[in-house]
C-alpha angles and dihedrals in degrees: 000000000000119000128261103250106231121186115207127189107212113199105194138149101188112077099200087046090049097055095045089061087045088060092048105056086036089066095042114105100197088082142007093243124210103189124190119209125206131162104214139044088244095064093043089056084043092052088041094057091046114044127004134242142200088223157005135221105186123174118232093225116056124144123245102010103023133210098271089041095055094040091052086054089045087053091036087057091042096232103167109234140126118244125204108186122204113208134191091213115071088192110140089219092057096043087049088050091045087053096046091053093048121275114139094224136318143243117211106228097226129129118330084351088150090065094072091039091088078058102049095047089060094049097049093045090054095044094041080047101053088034081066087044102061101028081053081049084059100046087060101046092048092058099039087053095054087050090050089050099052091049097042075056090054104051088048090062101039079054095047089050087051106041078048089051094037084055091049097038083056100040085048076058105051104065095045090052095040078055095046095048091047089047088057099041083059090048095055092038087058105243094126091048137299117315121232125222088248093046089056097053085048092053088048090060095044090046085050092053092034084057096048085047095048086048097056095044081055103058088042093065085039089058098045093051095056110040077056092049090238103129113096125206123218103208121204141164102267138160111238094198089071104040090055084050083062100041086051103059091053087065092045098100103042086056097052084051089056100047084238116143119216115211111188114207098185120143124256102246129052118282097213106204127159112244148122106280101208083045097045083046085048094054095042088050095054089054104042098044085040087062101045084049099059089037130084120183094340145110130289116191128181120196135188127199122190111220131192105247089004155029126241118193120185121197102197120181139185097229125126087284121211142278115250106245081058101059090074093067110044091084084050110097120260091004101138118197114208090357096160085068101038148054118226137113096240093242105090085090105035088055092047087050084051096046087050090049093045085055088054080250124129140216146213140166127222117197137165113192103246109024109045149270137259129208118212125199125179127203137191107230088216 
């Protein structure tokens, strides 16, 4: 195999010196070396401007324009090359000058010092090497940092222009659908005319899709309130065990219709916690009706356990339950487990996680396929 090519500049006053180092690299096997020998500093900055090398070997002591003084003009032109200086003083002061001011390493010129030069060429080369190689490393991170950060900046504002059409697009809803719903509760109430038996099953069908579509208008502006923070929470002392009771009874008769059994499993005494009482209803709504959604002819328990410094409430149900992998997803927007039985917009859940979230609360789900699954929400009383 052919041997790595490895130009090296020798700067170098002494004649004798300078072929002895000559003889040495010429017997090393780690490069072919093409070595160019020049006696002053001058001549080294002329060679540098013209032609490039891998590395440079450049005495301490030369006369007119000395070693220092050459290696300070090669930093101050920015000529990428690594310096090894040999030096006739072995001094510590002077090794830890010459690297401040940019040589690479050093070599003390003392006896037989040409004999560890092959050496120290291969262990400037690696380390030089690896030094391009990470700064180039950098180089790279950095931009791909800065790439990564203007698009992150984009797709905060793509996200910020839809979350803002997605709000007009829902408050341009609202009053249609508020016009429509009065329209039809004047029709049922006969203002418009007695209402036959036929018409009235036909109203029921249009209330029923009128609702889903208020729903979903609903958690639309719910969602867009909250990913621009602009939901706001008003927070008062309130006693979650009976505010459960009252969410509870709206749910009564749906689950009556189901066949579904509520247990209730609330303290006896109030749990005080501070909390907004419409967002904390909503929350207990999504789950609740989340649960007698995905539950035929089971059970529904709702259970309340007073912490110290917080309340836990738990929603368990008896429905089909959910694979594990699922369970990751169900807090995710628009994610729709078993969509293909069940209507629903896919963002009862995700809101309840956000108002959670908004309180300084969290939020998991437990579910064993088969057998059911249980929400669990936790609260700071304070």
């Amino acid at each position: 195999m052919a041997k790595e090519k490895l130009k090296v500049l020798l700067v170098e006053d002494n004649p004798t010196d300078a072929l002895i180092v000559k003889k040495k690299l010429q017997r090393d096997s780690a490069f072919d070396y093409e070595v160019t020998h020049v006696v002053s500093g001058e001549n080294a900055l002329l060679y540098l401007e013209k032609e490039s090398y891998h590395i440079m070997l450049l005495d301490h002591n030369l006369p007119k324009k000395s070693g220092l003084q050459t290696l300070k003009e090669i930093k101050a032109r920015n000529i990428e090359i690594p310096v090894v200086m040999i030096t006739g003083q072995g001094d510590e002061t002077v090794a830890v000058k010459l690297i401040k001011e940019g040589a690479f390493d050093y070599l003390p010129k003392g006896e037989n010092y040409e004999d560890s030069i092959p050496l120290m060429i291969r262990k400037t080369m690696a380390e030089f090497r690896a030094k391009l190689e990470s700064e180039r490393l950098q180089k790279e991170i950095a931009l791909k940092k800065d790439e990564l950060e203007k698009t992150n900046e984009q797709l905060k504002e793509l996200d910020r222009m839809k979350s803002d059409f997605v709000a007009n697009v829902v408050h341009e809803l609202r009053t249609p659908l508020t016009i429509i719903k009065g329209n039809l509760d004047n029709i049922e109430e006969g203002y418009a005319g007695e209402v036959q038996p036929k018409q009235v099953e036909i109203l029921k069908d249009v209330f029923k899709t009128l609702n889903r579509l208020t729903r979903l208008v609903t958690d639309l502006l719910d969602l867009s309130k909250i990913e621009s923070g602009k939901m706001e929470l008003s927070k008062e002392n309130l006693d979650i065990v009976e505010l459960a009771k009252e969410t509870i009874k709206g749910f009564e008769k749906l689950a009556s219709d189901k066949n579904i059994e509520i247990k209730k499993e609330l303290p006896e005494s109030e749990v005080i916690i501070y909390a907004d009482r419409d967002k904390l209803t909503q929350v207990f709504v999504n789950l609740i009706g989340n649960a007698c959604k995905f539950t035929d002819k089971g059970i529904i328990t709702i259970r309340i356990i007073g912490l110290q410094d917080e309340v836990q409430v738990e929603i368990q149900d008896t429905g089909p339950g959910m694979p594990k992998e699922q369970i990751g997803k169900i807090f995710d927007k628009f994610a729709r487990i078993m969509a293909e039985k069940r209507e629903g917009t896919g963002l009862g859940l995700p809101i309840a996680k956000d108002i959670v979230v908004l309180h300084n609360g969290r939020i998991r789900a437990e579910s064993i396929p088969g057998k059911g699954s249980t929400f669990i929400f936790n609260l700071p009383k304070h």
